[in-house]
N, C-alpha and C positions, 0 to 999 in steps of 0.2 A: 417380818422385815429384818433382813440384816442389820446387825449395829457395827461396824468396823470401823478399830483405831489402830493409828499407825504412832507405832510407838517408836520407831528410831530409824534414822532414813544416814544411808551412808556415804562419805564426805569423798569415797573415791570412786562413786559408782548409783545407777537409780536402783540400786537394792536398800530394802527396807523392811523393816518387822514391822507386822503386824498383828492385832485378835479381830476374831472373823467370829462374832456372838450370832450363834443360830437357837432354834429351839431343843437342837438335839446335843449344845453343846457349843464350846467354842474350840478357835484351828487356828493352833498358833503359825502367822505365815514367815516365810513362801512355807508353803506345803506340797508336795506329791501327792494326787488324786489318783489312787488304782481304780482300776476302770472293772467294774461287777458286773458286766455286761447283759445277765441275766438273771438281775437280784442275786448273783454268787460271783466269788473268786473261787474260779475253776480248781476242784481239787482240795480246796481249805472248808471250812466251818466258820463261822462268824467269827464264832469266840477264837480262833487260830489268827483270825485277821486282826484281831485285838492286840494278839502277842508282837507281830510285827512292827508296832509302832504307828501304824496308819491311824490319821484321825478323821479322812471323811475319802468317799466311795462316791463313783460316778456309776450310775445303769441306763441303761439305752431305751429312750423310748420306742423307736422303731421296734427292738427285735422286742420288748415287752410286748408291744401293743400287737404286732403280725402274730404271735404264738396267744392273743387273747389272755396274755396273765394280768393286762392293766385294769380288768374287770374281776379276777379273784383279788388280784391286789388291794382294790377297793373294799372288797366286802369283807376282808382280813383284816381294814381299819388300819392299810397304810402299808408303803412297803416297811416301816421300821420294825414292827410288827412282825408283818409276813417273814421275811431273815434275820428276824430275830438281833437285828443291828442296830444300836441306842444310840450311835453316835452321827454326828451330820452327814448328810448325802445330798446329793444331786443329783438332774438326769439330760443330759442334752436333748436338742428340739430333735432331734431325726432329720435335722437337715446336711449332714454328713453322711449317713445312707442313702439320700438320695443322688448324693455324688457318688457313691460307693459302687450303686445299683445301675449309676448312669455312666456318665464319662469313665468314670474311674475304669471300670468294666468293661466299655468299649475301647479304649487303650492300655488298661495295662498300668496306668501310674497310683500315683498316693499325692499326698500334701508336696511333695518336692520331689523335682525331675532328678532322678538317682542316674549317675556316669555311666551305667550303658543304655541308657535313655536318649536318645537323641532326638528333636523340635525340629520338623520340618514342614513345608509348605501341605505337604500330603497329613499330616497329623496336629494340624493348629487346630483347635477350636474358635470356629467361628461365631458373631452374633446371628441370630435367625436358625443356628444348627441345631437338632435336639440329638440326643441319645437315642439308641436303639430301642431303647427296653422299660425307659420313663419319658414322661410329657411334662414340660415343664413351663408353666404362662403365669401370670399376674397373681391368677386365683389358686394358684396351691400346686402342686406336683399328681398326677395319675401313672397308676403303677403295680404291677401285677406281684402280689403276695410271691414269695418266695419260698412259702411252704408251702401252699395250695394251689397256689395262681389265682386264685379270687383279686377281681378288681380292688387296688383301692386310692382314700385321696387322702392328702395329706396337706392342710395350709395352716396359717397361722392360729384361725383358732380352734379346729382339732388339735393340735400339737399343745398347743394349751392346757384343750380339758382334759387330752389323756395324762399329763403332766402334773397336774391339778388332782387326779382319780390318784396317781401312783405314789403321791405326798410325798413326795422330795422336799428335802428345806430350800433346795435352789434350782430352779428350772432356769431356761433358757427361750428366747424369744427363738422362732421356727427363721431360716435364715437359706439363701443360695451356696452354696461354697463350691465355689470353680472352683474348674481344672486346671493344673501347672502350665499345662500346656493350651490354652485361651488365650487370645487376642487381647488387647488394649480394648475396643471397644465391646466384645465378649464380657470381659471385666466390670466397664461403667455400668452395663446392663444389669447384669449381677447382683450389684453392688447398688445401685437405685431400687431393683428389687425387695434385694435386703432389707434397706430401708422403709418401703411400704408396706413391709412383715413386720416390721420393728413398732409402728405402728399400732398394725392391727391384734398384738401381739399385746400389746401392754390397753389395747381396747377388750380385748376380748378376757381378761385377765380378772377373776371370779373376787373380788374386795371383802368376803368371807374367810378367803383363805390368807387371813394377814401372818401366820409364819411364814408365810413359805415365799420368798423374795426371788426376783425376775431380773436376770441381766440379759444385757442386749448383745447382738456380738455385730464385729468391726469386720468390714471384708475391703475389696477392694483389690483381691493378688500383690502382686511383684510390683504394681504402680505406686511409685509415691505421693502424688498429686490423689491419688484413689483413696491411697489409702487415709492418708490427714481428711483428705475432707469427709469419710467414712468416722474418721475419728471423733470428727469437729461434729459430724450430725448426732451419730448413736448418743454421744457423750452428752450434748444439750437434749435428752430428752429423759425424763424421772425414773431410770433402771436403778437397781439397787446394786448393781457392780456390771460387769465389762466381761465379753469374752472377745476371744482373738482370735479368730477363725480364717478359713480358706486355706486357700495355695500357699504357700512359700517363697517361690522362686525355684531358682537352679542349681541352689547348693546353701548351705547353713549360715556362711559369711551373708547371704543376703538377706537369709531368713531373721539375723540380728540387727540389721540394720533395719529390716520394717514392723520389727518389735518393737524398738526404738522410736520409731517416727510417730506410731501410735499410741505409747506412753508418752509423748510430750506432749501430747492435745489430749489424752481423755482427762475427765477430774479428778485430781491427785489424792484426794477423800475417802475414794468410794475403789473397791478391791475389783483385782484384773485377774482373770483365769485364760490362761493360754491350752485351745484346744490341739489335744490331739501330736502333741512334741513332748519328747525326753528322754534321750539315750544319756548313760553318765556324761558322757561329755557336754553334753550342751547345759546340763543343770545348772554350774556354775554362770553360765554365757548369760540365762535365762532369766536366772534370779536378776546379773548386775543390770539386763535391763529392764527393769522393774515388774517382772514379773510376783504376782502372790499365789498364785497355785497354779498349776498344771498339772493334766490327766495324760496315761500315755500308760498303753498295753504290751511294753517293752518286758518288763520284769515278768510277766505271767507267762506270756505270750515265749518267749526265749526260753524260761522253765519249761514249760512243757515238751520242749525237742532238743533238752537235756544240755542246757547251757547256764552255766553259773557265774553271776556277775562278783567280779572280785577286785580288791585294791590292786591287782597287780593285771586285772585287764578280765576278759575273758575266757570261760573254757567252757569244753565242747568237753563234759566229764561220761560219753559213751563213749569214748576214744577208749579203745582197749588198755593202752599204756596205761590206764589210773587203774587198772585193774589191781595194780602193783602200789597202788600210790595208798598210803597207811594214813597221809594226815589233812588234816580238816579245807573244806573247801576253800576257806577262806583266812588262812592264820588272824589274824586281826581281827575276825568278827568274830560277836558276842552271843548270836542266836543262838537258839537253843539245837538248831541241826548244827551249824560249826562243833558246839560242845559236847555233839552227841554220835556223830557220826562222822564215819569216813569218806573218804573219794573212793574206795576202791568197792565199800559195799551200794553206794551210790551208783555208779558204773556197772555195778553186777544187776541191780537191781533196771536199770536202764538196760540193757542188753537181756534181760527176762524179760522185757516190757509191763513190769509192774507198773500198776501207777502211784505208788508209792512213792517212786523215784521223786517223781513228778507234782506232787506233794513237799514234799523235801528239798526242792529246789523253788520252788512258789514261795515257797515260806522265806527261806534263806535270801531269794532276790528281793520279795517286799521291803524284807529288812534292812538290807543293803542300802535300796532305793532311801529309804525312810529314813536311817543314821546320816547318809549322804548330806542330804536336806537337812536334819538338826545340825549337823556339825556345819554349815551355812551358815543358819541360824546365830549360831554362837556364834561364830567370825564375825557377823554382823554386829553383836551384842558388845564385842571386845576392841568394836573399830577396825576390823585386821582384813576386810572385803570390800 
């Protein structure tokens, strides 16, 4: 069971600190969730992910459970175990892959309609429509493995037990997560779906395993009527914290405003994980509307195609010109790649196609990500957010 307390709530915004007590530890919030996708951050070692500041890791159940590692998982006595990581984690329900696998795939989009994206009569999601390539009804999702093509199904209480097998401190109830581009009533469908997973999700949910605590997640899209009453239902039923899931809308401003509408109705007690958002810019946006953690594969994901996140904005450090460039990627920051290396043998090492490079850059964005977030933290501590 989760124990979370909210220790200081601030006076010019719904940001607030809080301790988020697990069995593996406690996560002083808001926090940044990197996202382990496959029990690893690509490129690092546990113990490197240690260094960066991170105090709790998201992995995937989908791509665990399709590559069958949620069964060595098990018999390894946990994923904390098996990568060798002592500190808190989570796993979402795989109900974001099956948007991934489905709409996603068949259009083209993500969580938010990006500007050369354009919503039209020929590309709305309708209710009654399904994906190409997944089945999606009452009773769970069918859907053809992606490594093998083997049939498979996925409802709420599979998503469950594999959940349950992989020993996360924080699992996730199995949930629909439309597409940006879905209809108003595509949406309520969705989203009443949701609900009857939410359900069977906290029925199906093994009372043996009392570390390991179960949020429910809020959908509803771009609707505001959708989304409060999504807020108003998940929130009246015994989850031990809150995720925020789905669409977004059509651009960030709106994506804040239905963050927003959903922290006014969930219970101010119990801790909110906002899935699947966080470029730097939005962290601050994120935290003021009361966000306490968020997972987002921005900082690994950008490392690896040689991009370094910096006080002074981004860089694209394969650019030849840093070839010439002697000093650290980041003047400001304290990691241990700032203090140890340069941009130009960086750059060199990216243009070798090492993966060193890439390593190096993994590292150095966690930590970025990570300082970003405490330095939050503090603001909030000092009244000054």
């Amino acid at each position: 069971m989760v124990g979370f307390k909210i220790i200081k709530k601030s006076k010019k915004s719904r940001a607030r600190l809080g301790i988020l007590k697990t069995a593996h530890g406690e996560i002083e919030t808001p926090a940044f969730v990197p996202v382990a996708t496959q029990a690893a951050i690509k490129t690092l070692s546990s113990e490197e992910v240690l260094e960066t500041k991170t105090q709790i890791l998201i992995a995937n159940t989908f791509h665990l459970h399709t590559k069958g590692a949620d069964k060595i998982i098990k018999s390894s006595g946990g994923i904390h175990k098996f990568m060798n990581w002592q500190k808190p984690l989570m796993t979402d329900s795989g109900g974001f892959q099956v948007f991934s696998l489905g709409f996603g795939k068949d259009y083209g989009v993500g969580k938010i309609i990006t500007n050369n994206q354009q919503l039209t009569t020929n590309n709305t999601v309708i209710i009654g429509q399904q994906p190409k390539f997944v089945k999606i009804n009452d009773d769970g999702v069918h859907f053809n493995s992606p490594i093998d093509g083997a049939k498979l199904f996925l409802n709420p209480k599979k998503s469950i037990q594999i959940q349950e097998a992989i020993g996360a401190d924080i699992i996730f109830a199995f949930d629909e997560c439309s597409p940006p581009n879905a209809d108003y009533e595509y949406n309520k469908k969705a989203m009443e779906r949701t609900h009857q997973w939410a359900i069977q999700s906290l029925k199906a949910k093994n009372l043996k395993f009392k570390n390991q605590s179960l949020f429910g997640i809020v959908q509803g899209g771009k609707y505001k009527d959708l989304r409060i009453k999504s807020a108003k239902f998940i929130g009246s039923l015994p989850f031990d914290g809150f995720g925020i899931g789905g669409e977004f809308g059509n651009d960030k401003t709106t994506m804040m405003k239905m963050v927003g509408w959903v922290n006014d109705k969930l219970p101010e007690q119990k801790p909110r994980h906002l899935l699947g958002i966080g470029y730097p810019e939005d962290i601050p946006k994120i935290i003021k509307a009361g966000v306490d953690m968020f997972d987002c594969i921005v900082p690994t994901h950008y490392a690896r195609r040689g991009i370094a996140f910096t006080n002074s904005g981004k860089l694209d450090i394969g650019k030849s010109l840093f070839l010439k460039d002697k000093s650290a990627i980041d003047k400001k920051c304290g990691c241990r790649v700032c203090q140890n290396y340069k941009r130009n043998y960086i750059c060199h090492l990216l243009r070798a196609k090492e993966i060193t490079a890439m390593s190096l850059l993994t590292f150095h964005n966690l930590y970025f990500f990570n300082l970003l977030v405490e330095r939050i933290r503090n603001k909030i501590k000092k009244g000054n957010f």
